[in-house]
N, CA, C and O atoms as a DFTB+ gen file, in Angstrom:
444 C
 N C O
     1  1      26.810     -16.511     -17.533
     2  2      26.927     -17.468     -16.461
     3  2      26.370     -18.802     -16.947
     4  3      25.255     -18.856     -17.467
     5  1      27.087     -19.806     -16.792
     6  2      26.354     -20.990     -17.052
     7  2      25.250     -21.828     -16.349
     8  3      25.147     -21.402     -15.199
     9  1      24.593     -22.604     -16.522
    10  2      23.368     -22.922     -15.945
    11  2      24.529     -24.444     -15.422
    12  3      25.327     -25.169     -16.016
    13  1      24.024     -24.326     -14.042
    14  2      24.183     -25.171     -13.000
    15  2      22.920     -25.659     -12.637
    16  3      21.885     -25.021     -12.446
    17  1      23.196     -27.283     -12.538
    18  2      21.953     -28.291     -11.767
    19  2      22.720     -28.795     -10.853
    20  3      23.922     -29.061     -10.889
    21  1      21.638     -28.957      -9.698
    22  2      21.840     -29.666      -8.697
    23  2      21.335     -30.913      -8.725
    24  3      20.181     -31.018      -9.141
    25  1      22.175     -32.345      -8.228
    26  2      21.860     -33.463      -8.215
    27  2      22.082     -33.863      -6.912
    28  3      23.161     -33.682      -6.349
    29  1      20.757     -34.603      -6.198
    30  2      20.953     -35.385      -4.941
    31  2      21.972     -36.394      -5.621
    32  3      22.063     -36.937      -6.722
    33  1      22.754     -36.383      -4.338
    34  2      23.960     -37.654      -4.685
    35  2      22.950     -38.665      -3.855
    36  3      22.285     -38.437      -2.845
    37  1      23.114     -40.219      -4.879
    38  2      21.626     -41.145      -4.354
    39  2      21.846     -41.604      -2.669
    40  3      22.814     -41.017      -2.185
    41  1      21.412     -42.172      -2.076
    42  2      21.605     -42.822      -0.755
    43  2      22.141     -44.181      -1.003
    44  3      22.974     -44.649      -0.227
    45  1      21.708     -44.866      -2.062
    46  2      22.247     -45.507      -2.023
    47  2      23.757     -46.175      -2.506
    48  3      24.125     -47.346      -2.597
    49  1      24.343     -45.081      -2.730
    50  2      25.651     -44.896      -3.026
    51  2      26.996     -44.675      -2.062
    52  3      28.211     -44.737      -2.248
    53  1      25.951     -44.329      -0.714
    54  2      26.711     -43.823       0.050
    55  2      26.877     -45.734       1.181
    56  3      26.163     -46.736       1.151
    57  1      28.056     -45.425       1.934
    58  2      28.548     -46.542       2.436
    59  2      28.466     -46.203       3.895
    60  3      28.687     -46.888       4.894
    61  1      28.094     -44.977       3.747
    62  2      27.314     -44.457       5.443
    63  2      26.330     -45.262       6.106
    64  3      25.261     -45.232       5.496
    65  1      26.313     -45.983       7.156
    66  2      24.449     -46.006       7.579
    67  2      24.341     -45.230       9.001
    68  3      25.018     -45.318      10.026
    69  1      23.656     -44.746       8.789
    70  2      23.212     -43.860      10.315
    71  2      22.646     -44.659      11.583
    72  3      21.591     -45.284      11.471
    73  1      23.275     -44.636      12.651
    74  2      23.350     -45.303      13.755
    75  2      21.210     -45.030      14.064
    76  3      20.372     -44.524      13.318
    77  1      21.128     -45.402      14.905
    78  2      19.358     -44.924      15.383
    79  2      19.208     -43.907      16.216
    80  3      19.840     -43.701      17.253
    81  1      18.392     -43.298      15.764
    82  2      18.142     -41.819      16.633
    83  2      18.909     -40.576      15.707
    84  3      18.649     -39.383      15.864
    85  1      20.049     -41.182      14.571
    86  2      20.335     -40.174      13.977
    87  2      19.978     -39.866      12.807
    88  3      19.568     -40.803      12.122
    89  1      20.000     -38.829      12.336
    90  2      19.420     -37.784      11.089
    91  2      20.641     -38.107       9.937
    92  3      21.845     -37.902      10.090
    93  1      19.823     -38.788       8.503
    94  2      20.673     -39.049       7.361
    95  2      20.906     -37.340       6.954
    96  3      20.011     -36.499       6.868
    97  1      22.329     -37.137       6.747
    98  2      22.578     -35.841       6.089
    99  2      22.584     -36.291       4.360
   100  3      23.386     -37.067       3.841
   101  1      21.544     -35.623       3.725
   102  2      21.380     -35.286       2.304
   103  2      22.348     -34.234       1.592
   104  3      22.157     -33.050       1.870
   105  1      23.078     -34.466       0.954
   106  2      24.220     -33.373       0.282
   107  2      23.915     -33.641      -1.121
   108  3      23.773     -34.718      -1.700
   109  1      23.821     -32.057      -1.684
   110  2      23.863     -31.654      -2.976
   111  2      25.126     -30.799      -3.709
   112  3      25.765     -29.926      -3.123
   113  1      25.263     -31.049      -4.535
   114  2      27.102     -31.073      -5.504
   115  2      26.235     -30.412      -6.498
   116  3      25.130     -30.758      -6.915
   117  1      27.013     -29.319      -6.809
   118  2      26.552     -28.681      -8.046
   119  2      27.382     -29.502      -9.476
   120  3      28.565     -29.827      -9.378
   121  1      26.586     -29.760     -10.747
   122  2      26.749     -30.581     -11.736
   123  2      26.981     -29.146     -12.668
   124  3      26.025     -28.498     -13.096
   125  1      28.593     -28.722     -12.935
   126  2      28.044     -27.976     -14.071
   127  2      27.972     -28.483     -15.621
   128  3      28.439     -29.561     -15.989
   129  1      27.276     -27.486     -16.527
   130  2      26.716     -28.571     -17.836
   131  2      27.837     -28.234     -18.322
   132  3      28.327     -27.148     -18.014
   133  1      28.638     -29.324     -19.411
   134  2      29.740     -29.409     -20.426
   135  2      29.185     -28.881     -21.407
   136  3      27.978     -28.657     -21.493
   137  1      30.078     -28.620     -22.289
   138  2      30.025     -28.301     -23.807
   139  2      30.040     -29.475     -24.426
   140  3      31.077     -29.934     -24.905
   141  1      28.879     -30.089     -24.480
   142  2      27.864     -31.287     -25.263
   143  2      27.232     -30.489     -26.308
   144  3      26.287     -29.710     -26.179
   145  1      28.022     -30.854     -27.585
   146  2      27.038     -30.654     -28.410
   147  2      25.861     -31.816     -29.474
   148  3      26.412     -32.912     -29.372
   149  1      25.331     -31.893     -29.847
   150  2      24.446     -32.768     -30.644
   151  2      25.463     -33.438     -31.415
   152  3      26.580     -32.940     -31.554
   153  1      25.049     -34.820     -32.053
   154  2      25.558     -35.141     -33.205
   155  2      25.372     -34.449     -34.352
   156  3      26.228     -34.554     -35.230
   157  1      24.299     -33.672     -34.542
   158  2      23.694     -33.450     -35.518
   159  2      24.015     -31.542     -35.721
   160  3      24.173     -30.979     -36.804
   161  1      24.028     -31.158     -34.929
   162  2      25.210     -29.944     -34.802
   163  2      26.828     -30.059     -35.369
   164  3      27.385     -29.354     -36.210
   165  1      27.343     -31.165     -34.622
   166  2      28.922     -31.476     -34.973
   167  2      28.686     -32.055     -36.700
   168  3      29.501     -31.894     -37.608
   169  1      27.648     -32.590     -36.782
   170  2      28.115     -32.860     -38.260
   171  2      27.467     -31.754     -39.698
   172  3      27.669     -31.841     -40.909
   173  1      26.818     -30.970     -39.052
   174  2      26.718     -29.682     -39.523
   175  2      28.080     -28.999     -39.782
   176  3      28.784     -28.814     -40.774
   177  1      28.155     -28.683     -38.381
   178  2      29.419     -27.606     -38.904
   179  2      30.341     -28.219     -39.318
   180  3      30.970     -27.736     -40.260
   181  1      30.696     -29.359     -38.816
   182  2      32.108     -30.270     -39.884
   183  2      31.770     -30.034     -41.401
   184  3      32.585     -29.267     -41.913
   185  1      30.696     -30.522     -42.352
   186  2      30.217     -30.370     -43.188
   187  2      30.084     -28.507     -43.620
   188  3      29.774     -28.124     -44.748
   189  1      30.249     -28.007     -42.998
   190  2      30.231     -26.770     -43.405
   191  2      31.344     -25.835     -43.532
   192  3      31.402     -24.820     -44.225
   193  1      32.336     -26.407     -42.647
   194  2      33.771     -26.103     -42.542
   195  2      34.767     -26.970     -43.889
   196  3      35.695     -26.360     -44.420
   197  1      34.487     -28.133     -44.226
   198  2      34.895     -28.753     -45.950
   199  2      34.142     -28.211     -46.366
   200  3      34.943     -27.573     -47.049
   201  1      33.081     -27.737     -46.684
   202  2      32.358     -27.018     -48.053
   203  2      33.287     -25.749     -48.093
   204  3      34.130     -25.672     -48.986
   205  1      33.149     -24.654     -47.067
   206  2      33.527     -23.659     -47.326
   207  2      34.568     -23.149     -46.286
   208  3      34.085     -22.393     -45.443
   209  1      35.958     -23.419     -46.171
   210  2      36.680     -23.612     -45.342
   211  2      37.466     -21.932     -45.007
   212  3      38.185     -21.479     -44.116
   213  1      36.949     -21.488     -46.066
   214  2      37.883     -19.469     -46.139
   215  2      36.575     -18.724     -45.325
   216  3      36.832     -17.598     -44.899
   217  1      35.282     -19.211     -45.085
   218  2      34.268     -18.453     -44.689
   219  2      34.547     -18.044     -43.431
   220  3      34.669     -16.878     -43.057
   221  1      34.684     -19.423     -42.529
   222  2      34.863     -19.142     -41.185
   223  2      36.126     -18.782     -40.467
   224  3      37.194     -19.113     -40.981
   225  1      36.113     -18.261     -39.553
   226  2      37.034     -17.025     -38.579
   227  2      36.504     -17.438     -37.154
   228  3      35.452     -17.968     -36.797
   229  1      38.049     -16.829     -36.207
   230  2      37.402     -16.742     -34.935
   231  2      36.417     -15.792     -34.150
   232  3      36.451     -15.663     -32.926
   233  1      35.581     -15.174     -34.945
   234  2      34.657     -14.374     -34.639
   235  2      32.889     -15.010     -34.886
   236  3      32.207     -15.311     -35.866
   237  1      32.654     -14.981     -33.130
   238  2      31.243     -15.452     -33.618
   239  2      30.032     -15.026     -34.502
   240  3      29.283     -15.660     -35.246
   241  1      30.089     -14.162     -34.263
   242  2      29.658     -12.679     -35.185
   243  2      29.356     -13.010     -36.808
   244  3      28.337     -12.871     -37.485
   245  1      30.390     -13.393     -37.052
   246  2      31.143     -13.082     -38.380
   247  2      30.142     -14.901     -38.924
   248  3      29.260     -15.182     -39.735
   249  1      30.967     -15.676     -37.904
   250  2      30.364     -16.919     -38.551
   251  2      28.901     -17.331     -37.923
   252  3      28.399     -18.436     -38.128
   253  1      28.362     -16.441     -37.240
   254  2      26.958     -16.636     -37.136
   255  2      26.259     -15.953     -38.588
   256  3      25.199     -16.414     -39.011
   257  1      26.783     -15.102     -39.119
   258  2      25.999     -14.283     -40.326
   259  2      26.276     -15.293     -41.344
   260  3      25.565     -15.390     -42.344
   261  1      27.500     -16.213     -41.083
   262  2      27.780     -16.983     -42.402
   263  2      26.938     -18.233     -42.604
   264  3      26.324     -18.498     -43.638
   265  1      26.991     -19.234     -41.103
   266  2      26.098     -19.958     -41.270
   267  2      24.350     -19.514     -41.276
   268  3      23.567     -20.432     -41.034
   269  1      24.019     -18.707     -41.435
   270  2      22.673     -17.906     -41.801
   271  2      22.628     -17.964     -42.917
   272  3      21.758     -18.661     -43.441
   273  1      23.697     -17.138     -43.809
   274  2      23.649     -17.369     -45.327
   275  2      23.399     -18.548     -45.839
   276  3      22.526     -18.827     -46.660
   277  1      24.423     -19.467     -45.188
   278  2      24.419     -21.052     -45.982
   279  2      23.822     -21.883     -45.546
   280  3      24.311     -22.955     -45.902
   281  1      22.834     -22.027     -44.825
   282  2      21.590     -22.651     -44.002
   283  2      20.190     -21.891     -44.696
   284  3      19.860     -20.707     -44.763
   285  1      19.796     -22.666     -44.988
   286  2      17.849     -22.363     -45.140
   287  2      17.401     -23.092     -43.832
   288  3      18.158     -23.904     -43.300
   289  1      16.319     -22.838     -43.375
   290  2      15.757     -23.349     -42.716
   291  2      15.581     -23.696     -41.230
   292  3      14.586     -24.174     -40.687
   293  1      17.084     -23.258     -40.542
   294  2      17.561     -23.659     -39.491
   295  2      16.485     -22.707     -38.576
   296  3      15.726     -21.840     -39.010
   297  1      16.665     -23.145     -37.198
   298  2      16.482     -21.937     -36.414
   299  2      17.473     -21.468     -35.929
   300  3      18.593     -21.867     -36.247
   301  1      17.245     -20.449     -34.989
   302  2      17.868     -19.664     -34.259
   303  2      18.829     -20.128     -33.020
   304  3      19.807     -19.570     -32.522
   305  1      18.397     -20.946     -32.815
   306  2      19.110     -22.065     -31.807
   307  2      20.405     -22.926     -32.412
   308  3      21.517     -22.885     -31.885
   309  1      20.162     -23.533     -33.332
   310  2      20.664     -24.230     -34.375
   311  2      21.345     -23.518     -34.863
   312  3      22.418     -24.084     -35.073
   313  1      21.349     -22.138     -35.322
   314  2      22.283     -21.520     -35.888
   315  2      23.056     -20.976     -34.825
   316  3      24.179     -20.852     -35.313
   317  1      23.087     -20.578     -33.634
   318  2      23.970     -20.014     -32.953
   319  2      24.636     -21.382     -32.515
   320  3      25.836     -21.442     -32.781
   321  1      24.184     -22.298     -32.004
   322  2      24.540     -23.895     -31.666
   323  2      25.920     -24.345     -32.718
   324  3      27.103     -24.638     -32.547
   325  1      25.040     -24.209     -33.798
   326  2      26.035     -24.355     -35.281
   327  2      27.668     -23.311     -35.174
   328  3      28.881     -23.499     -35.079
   329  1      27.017     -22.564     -35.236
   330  2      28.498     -21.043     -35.158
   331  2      29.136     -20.877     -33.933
   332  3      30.255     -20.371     -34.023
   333  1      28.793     -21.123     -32.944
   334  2      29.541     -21.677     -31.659
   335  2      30.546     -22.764     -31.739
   336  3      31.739     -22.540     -31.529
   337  1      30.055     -24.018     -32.060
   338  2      31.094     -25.136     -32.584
   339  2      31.835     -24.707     -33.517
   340  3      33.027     -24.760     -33.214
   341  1      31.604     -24.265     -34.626
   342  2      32.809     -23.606     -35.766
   343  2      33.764     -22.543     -35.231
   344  3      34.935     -22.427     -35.590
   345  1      33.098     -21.730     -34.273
   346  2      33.972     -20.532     -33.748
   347  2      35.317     -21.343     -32.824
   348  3      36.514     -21.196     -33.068
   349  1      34.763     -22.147     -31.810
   350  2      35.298     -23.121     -31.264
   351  2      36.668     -24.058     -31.585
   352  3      37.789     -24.141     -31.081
   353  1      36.033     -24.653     -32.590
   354  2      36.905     -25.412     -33.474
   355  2      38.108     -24.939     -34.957
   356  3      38.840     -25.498     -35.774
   357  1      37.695     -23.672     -34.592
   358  2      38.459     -22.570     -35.620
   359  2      39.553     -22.044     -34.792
   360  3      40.745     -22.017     -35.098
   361  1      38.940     -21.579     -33.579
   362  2      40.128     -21.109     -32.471
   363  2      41.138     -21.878     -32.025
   364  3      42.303     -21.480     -32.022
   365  1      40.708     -23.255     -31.535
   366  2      41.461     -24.623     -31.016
   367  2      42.313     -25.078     -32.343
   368  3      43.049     -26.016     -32.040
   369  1      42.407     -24.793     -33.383
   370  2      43.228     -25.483     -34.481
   371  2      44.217     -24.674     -34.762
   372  3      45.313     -24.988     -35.224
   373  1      43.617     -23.051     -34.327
   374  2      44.747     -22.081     -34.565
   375  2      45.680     -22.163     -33.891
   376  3      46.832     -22.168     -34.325
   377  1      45.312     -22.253     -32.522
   378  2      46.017     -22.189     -31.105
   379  2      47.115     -23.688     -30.907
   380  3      48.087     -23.478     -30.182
   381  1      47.015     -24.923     -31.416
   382  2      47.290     -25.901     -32.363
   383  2      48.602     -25.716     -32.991
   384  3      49.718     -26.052     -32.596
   385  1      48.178     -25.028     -34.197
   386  2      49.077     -24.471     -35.181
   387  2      49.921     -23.945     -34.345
   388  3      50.906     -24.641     -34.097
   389  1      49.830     -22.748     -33.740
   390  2      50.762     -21.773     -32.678
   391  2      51.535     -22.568     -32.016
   392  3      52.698     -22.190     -31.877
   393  1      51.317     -23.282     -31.694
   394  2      52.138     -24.164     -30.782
   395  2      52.947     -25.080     -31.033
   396  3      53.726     -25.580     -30.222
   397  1      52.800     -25.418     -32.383
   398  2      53.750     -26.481     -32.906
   399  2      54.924     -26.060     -33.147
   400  3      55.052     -25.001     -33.761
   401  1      56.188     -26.879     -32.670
   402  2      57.486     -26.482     -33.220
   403  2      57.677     -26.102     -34.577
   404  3      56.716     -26.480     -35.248
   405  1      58.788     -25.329     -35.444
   406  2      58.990     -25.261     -36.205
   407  2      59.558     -26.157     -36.770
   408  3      60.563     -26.513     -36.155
   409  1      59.361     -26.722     -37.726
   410  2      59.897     -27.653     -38.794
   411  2      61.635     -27.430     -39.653
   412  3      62.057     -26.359     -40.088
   413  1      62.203     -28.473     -39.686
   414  2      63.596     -27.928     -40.519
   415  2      63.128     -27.018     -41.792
   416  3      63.718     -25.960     -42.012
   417  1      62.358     -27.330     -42.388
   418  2      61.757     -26.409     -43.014
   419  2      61.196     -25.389     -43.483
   420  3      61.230     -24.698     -44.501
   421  1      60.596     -25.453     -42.380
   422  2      60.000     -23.294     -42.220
   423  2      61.111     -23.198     -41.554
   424  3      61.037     -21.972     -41.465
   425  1      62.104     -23.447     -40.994
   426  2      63.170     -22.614     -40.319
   427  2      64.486     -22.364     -41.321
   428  3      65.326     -21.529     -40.982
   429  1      64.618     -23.011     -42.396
   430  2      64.759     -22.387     -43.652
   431  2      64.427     -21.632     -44.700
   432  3      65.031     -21.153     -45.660
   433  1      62.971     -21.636     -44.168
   434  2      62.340     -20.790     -45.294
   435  2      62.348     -19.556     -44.672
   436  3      62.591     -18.624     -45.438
   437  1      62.113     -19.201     -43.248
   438  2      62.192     -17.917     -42.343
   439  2      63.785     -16.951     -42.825
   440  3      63.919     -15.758     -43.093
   441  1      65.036     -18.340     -42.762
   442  2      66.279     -17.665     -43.334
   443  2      66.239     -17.048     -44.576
   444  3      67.247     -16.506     -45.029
C-alpha cells in the first residue's frame, strides 16, 4: 500500500468567505506520493545500465542481487531505490519495443 499524506488545502486559496455566525469548513484531499526518485539514484542506475547493460532484467530480485554485486558501499535503501528504477526502466523500454510497428524490414526478414 502506498503511503498517503494529508494536506490542509490553505484558506487562503479558497474564494469562499463565510457569512457571520458561520463555521469555515476545513477539507482535507489525500496527496498520494509519486514515483520521485533522487537525482542521485537516476544517475546511478543510468550509469549502471551503460556499464553493464546484459545484467539487468525485469525481475527485481534478480537486479537487486546485481546492483549489490556492483555497488560497495551502498545501503539498503539505496540499493533497493537503485533496482527499483532499473527494474522500472527495463520493463517500460520493453513494453516500448512491443509496441512499435514493424519496420519494412523485419517484415522481410520474418518472410
Amino acid at each position: 500500500m502506498r503511503n498517503l499524506k494529508l494536506r490542509l488545502i490553505s484558506i487562503d486559496s479558497c474564494s469562499y468567505v463565510p457569512n457571520a455566525g458561520e463555521k469555515l469548513k476545513l477539507t482535507w484531499r489525500k496527496i498520494q506520493l509519486g514515483k520521485v526518485k533522487t537525482e542521485q539514484i537516476k544517475h546511478l542506475g543510468k550509469e549502471l545500465m551503460a556499464r553493464f547493460p546484459t545484467k539487468f532484467t525485469t525481475d527485481f530480485d534478480e537486479n537487486k542481487r546485481a546492483v549489490d554485486t556492483l555497488t560497495k558501499g551502498t545501503t539498503t535503501r539505496v540499493r533497493n531505490q537503485v533496482a527499483g528504477y532499473i527494474t522500472r526502466t527495463v520493463s517500460l523500454a520493453q513494453s516500448n519495443s512491443e509496441n512499435e510497428p514493424m519496420t519494412e524490414e523485419d517484415q522481410e526478414a520474418a518472410e
